[in-house]
C-alpha positions as CSV (number, residue, x, y, z in Angstrom):
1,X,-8.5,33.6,49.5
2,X,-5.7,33.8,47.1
3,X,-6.5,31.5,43.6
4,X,-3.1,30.0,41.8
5,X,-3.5,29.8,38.5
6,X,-1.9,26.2,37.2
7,X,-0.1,27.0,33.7
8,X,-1.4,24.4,30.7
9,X,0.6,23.3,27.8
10,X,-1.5,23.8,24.9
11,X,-1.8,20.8,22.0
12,X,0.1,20.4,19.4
13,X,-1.4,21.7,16.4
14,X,0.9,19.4,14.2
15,X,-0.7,16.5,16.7
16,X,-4.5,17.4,16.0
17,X,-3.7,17.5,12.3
18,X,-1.9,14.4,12.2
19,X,-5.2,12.9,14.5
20,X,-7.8,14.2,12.7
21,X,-6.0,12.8,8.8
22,X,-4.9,9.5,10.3
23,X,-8.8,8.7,11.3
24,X,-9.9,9.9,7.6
25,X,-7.2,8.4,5.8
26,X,-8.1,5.1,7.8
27,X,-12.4,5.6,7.3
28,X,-11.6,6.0,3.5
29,X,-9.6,2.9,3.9
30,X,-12.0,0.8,5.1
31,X,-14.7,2.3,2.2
32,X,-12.7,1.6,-0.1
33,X,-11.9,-1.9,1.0
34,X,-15.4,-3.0,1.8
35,X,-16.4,-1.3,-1.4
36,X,-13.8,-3.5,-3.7
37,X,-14.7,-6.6,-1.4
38,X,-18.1,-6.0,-2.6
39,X,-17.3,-5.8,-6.1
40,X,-15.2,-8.3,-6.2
41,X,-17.7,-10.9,-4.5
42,X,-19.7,-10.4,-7.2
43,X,-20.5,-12.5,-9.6
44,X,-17.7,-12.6,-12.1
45,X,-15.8,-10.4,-10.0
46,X,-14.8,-7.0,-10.5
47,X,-12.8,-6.1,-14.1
48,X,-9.3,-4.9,-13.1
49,X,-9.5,-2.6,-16.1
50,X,-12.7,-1.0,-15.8
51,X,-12.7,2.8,-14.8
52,X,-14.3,1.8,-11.2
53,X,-11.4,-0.4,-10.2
54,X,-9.1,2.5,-11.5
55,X,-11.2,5.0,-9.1
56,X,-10.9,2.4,-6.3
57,X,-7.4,2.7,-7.0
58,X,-6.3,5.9,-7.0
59,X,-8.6,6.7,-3.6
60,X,-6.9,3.4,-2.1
61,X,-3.6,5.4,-3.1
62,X,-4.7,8.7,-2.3
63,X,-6.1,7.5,1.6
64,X,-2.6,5.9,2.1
65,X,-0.5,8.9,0.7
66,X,-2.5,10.7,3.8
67,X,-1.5,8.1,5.9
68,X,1.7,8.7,5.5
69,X,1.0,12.6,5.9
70,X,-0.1,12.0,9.4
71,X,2.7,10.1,10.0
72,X,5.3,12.2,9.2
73,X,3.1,15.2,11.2
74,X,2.5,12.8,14.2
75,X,6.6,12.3,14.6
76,X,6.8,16.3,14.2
77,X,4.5,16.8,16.9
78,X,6.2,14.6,18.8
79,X,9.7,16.3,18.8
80,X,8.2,19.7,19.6
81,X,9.0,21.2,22.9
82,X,6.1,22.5,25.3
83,X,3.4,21.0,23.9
84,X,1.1,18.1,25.1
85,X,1.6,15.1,22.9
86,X,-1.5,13.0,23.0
87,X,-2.8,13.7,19.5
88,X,0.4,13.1,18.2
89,X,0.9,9.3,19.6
90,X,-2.3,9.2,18.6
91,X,-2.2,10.3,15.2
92,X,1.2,8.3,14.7
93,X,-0.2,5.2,16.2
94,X,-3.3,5.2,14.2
95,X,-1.5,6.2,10.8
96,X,1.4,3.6,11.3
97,X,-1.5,0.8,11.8
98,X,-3.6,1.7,8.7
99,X,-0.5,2.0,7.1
100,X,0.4,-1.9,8.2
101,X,-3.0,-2.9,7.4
102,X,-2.9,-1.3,4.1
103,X,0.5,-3.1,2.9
104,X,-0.6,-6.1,4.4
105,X,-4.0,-6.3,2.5
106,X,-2.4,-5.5,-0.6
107,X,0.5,-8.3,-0.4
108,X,-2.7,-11.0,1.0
109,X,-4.2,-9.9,-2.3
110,X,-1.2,-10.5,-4.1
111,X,-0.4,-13.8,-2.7
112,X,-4.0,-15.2,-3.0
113,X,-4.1,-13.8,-6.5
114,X,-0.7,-15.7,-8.0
Protein backbone atom coordinates (compact mmCIF):
# COMPACT_ATOMS: atom_id res chain seq x y z
CA UNK A 1 0.00 0.00 0.00
CA UNK A 2 1.53 3.06 -1.36
CA UNK A 3 0.92 6.40 1.23
CA UNK A 4 0.80 9.99 -0.78
CA UNK A 5 2.04 12.50 1.09
CA UNK A 6 -0.37 15.82 0.71
CA UNK A 7 2.02 18.97 0.58
CA UNK A 8 0.88 21.86 3.48
CA UNK A 9 1.35 25.50 3.11
CA UNK A 10 2.82 26.51 6.24
CA UNK A 11 1.41 29.94 8.21
CA UNK A 12 2.39 33.06 7.78
CA UNK A 13 4.65 34.08 10.34
CA UNK A 14 3.85 37.88 9.57
CA UNK A 15 -0.04 36.45 10.09
CA UNK A 16 0.66 34.81 13.69
CA UNK A 17 2.42 38.05 14.67
CA UNK A 18 -0.04 40.29 13.49
CA UNK A 19 -2.80 37.71 15.48
CA UNK A 20 -1.19 37.39 18.44
CA UNK A 21 -0.51 41.77 18.86
CA UNK A 22 -3.93 42.55 17.48
CA UNK A 23 -5.56 40.39 20.54
CA UNK A 24 -3.01 42.18 23.05
CA UNK A 25 -3.30 45.47 21.76
CA UNK A 26 -7.23 44.92 21.93
CA UNK A 27 -7.04 43.18 25.93
CA UNK A 28 -4.96 46.30 26.90
CA UNK A 29 -7.63 48.24 25.24
CA UNK A 30 -10.37 47.17 27.11
CA UNK A 31 -8.05 47.47 30.59
CA UNK A 32 -7.41 50.48 29.93
CA UNK A 33 -10.92 51.55 29.15
CA UNK A 34 -12.67 49.85 31.99
CA UNK A 35 -9.88 51.08 34.21
CA UNK A 36 -10.60 55.03 33.19
CA UNK A 37 -14.42 54.16 33.19
CA UNK A 38 -13.82 53.30 36.73
CA UNK A 39 -12.00 56.25 37.63
CA UNK A 40 -13.93 58.39 36.06
CA UNK A 41 -17.31 57.11 37.74
CA UNK A 42 -15.91 58.03 40.70
CA UNK A 43 -16.80 60.51 42.74
CA UNK A 44 -15.52 63.70 41.45
CA UNK A 45 -14.22 62.02 38.50
CA UNK A 46 -10.79 61.36 37.58
CA UNK A 47 -8.26 64.69 37.41
CA UNK A 48 -7.19 64.94 33.65
CA UNK A 49 -3.80 66.17 34.99
CA UNK A 50 -2.94 63.76 37.50
CA UNK A 51 0.03 61.32 36.69
CA UNK A 52 -2.63 58.23 36.52
CA UNK A 53 -4.69 59.83 33.74
CA UNK A 54 -1.25 60.53 31.98
CA UNK A 55 -0.31 56.63 32.48
CA UNK A 56 -3.77 55.76 31.14
CA UNK A 57 -2.81 57.79 28.35
CA UNK A 58 0.18 56.89 27.09
CA UNK A 59 -0.86 52.83 27.50
CA UNK A 60 -4.27 53.89 25.58
CA UNK A 61 -1.66 55.32 23.01
CA UNK A 62 0.82 52.70 23.21
CA UNK A 63 -2.06 49.61 22.82
CA UNK A 64 -3.36 51.56 19.67
CA UNK A 65 0.22 52.23 18.09
CA UNK A 66 0.20 48.21 18.29
CA UNK A 67 -2.93 48.13 16.65
CA UNK A 68 -1.82 49.59 13.99
CA UNK A 69 1.43 47.30 14.00
CA UNK A 70 -0.79 44.35 13.40
CA UNK A 71 -2.43 46.00 10.88
CA UNK A 72 0.12 46.93 8.79
CA UNK A 73 1.71 43.04 9.47
CA UNK A 74 -1.85 41.51 8.90
CA UNK A 75 -1.92 43.26 5.13
CA UNK A 76 1.84 41.94 4.70
CA UNK A 77 0.83 38.53 5.36
CA UNK A 78 -1.81 38.81 3.29
CA UNK A 79 0.13 39.68 0.03
CA UNK A 80 2.63 36.90 0.64
CA UNK A 81 2.69 34.04 -1.75
CA UNK A 82 2.43 30.33 -0.47
CA UNK A 83 1.41 30.80 2.73
CA UNK A 84 -1.98 30.08 4.50
CA UNK A 85 -3.66 33.40 5.35
CA UNK A 86 -5.94 32.73 8.21
CA UNK A 87 -3.95 34.54 11.00
CA UNK A 88 -3.54 37.29 8.76
CA UNK A 89 -7.50 38.10 8.09
CA UNK A 90 -7.55 37.46 11.42
CA UNK A 91 -5.10 39.68 12.79
CA UNK A 92 -6.25 42.43 10.24
CA UNK A 93 -9.85 42.04 11.13
CA UNK A 94 -9.30 42.17 14.79
CA UNK A 95 -6.75 45.14 14.64
CA UNK A 96 -8.88 47.29 12.14
CA UNK A 97 -11.97 46.81 14.72
CA UNK A 98 -10.04 47.81 17.88
CA UNK A 99 -8.80 50.32 15.90
CA UNK A 100 -12.59 51.62 15.00
CA UNK A 101 -13.55 51.10 18.43
CA UNK A 102 -10.64 53.01 19.78
CA UNK A 103 -11.31 56.24 17.49
CA UNK A 104 -14.84 55.97 18.04
CA UNK A 105 -14.57 55.91 21.96
CA UNK A 106 -12.30 58.69 21.87
CA UNK A 107 -14.53 61.08 19.58
CA UNK A 108 -17.97 59.76 22.02
CA UNK A 109 -15.68 61.16 24.70
CA UNK A 110 -15.06 64.20 22.95
CA UNK A 111 -18.54 64.97 21.97
CA UNK A 112 -20.05 64.13 25.42
CA UNK A 113 -17.31 66.15 27.04
CA UNK A 114 -17.98 69.69 24.89
Amino acid sequence: MQHTVIPTRPHSGLGIASFIISLTAGAGLVIVFGIAGVLESQSGGMDEESAGAVVLGLFMLLAAMAQVLALGLGIAALVQTGRVKLFGVLGTVFSSTGLIGTVLIVLLGALLES
